[in-house]
N, C-alpha and C positions, 0 to 999 in steps of 0.2 A: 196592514196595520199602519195607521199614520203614524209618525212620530210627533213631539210636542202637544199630544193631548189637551186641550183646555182644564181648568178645573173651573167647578161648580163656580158661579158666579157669587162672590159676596154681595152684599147691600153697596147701591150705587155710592151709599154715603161715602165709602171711601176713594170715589171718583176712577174715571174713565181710564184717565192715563195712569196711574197706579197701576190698575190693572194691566194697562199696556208694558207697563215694566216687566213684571211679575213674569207676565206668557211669553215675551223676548225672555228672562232669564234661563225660562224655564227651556225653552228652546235651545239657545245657545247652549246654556250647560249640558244638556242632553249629547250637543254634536261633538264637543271639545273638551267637557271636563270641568269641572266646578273652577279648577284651581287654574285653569286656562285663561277663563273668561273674565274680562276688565270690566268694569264699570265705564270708562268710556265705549267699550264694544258694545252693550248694554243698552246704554245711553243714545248712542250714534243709530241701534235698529229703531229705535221709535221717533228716531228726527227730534231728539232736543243735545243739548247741550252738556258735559259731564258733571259739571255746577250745577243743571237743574238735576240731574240727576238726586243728587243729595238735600234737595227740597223734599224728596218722597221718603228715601233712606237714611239714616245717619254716618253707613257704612255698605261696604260689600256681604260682611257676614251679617247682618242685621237681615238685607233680602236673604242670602242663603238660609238663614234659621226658618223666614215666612216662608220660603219655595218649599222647602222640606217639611215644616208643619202643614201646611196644607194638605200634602201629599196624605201626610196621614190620618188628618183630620174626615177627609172623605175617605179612607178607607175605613172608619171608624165609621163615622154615618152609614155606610154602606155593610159592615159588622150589627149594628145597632141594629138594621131593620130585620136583619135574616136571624137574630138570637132574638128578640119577640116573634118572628114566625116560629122560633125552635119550641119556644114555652107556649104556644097556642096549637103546638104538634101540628102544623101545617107544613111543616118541613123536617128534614133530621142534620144531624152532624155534619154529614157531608157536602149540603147545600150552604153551608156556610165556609169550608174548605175550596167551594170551586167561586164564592164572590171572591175569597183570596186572589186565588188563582187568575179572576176574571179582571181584577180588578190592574193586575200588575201586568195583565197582558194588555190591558185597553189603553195603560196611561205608563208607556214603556220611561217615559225621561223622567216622569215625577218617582217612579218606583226606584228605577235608578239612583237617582238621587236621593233618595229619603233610604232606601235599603241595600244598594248596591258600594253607594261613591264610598272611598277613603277620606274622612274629611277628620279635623278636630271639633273637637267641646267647639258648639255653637251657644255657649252658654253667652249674656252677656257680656260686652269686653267690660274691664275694670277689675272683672271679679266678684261682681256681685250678682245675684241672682240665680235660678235654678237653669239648667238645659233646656228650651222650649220643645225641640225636638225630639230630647228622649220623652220630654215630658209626654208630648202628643202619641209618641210610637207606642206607648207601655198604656194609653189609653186602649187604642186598637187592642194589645195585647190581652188587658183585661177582658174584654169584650169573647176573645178568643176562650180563654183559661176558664170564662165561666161557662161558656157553650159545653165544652169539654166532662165541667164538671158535672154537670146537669146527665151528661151522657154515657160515652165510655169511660171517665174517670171518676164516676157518682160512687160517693163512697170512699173513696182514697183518702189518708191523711194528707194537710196543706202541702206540705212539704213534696211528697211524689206528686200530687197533683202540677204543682210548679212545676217538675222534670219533666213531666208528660206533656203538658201544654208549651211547654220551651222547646221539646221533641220533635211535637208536630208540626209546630209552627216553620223548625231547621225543616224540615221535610216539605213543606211549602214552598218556601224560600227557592230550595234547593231546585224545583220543578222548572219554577217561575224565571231562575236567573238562569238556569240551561236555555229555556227556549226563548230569552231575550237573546243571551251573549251565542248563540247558535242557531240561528234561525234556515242557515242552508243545511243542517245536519239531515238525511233522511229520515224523519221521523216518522215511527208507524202510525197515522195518523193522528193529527195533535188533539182533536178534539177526545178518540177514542182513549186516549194514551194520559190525558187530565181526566176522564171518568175512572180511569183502572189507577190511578195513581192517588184519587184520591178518595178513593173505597180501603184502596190498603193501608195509610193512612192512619184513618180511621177506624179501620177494623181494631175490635179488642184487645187491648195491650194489657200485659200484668207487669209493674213493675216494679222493679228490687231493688230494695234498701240500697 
């Protein structure tokens, strides 16, 4: 597994070196830590200046907000295709439980970051505005909750549905950040071990008030 993943390329419009920011941050924060990493350090991998740096950004949490939505934004595209397979029954529940799974293992520092780091409200500074990143994550989410709903939880009042989908999703999570932050653990084979892990999952829950 490499580390520093690329993400999906946006439209050139927002130029080259942008994105050479972006794939440095995402790097760096990946090896050192969100709350490690300078804007000169940033700056210095792509060979410009830390002044030019803030031509692109306005600030450090301003990329941090972009490095973390994106993360989630392609895990949401990649939600989106596998919940139209669910409703054209070309697939079930659980093929959308292992792009989770697939998704956090392919793009270890974006997952990281967007689901692991301890970070604050990436809202805005000043105070105004909503959170971009939860914004983005609670999209993905959505995406999850109604696969869900369609499925094993068809039928549930909103409310259990919520816990159920918020359940499975901790259950995901949970798989995903073992066999990042653990990868020399003996594992019984990881591919076998994400098939059985997300069959039970998924298996039919009843759940109480």
């Amino acid at each position: 597994m490499k580390s520093g993943t690329k993400f999906a390329r946006k439209p050139r419009s927002i130029g080259p070196r942008r994105e050479e920011i972006l794939e440095a941050a995402l790097k760096l924060f990946g090896e050192h830590g969100m709350n490690a990493v300078t804007t000169r350090q940033i700056a210095g991998a792509v060979g410009i200046s830390q002044p030019s740096f803030y031509a692109f950004f306005p600030n450090k949490r301003a990329l941090e907000a972009e490095v973390c939505t994106r993360a989630f934004d392609e895990l949401t595209s990649r939600l989106a295709k596998g919940l139209d397979a669910l409703k054209r029954k070309r697939c079930d529940i659980r093929d959308l439980g292992k792009i989770y799974v697939n998704f956090g293992l392919t793009h270890p520092d974006a997952y990281r970051l967007a689901f692991m780091a301890e970070k604050p409200d990436l809202a805005p500074a000043g105070g105004s505005g909503d959170d971009p990143v939860l914004a983005a994550g609670l999209k993905a989410f959505y995406l999850l909750r109604e696969a869900v709903g369609l499925t094993i939880g068809a039928g549930l009042p909103p409310r259990e549905l919520e816990f159920l989908a918020q359940s499975l999703w901790a259950a995901l999570h949970g798989l995903v950040s073992l066999l990042l932050a653990r990868p020399n653990f003996p594992w019984s084979g990881r591919n076998r071990l994400i098939e059985f892990h997300v069959a039970r999952v998924f298996a039919r829950v009843v759940c109480e008030p």
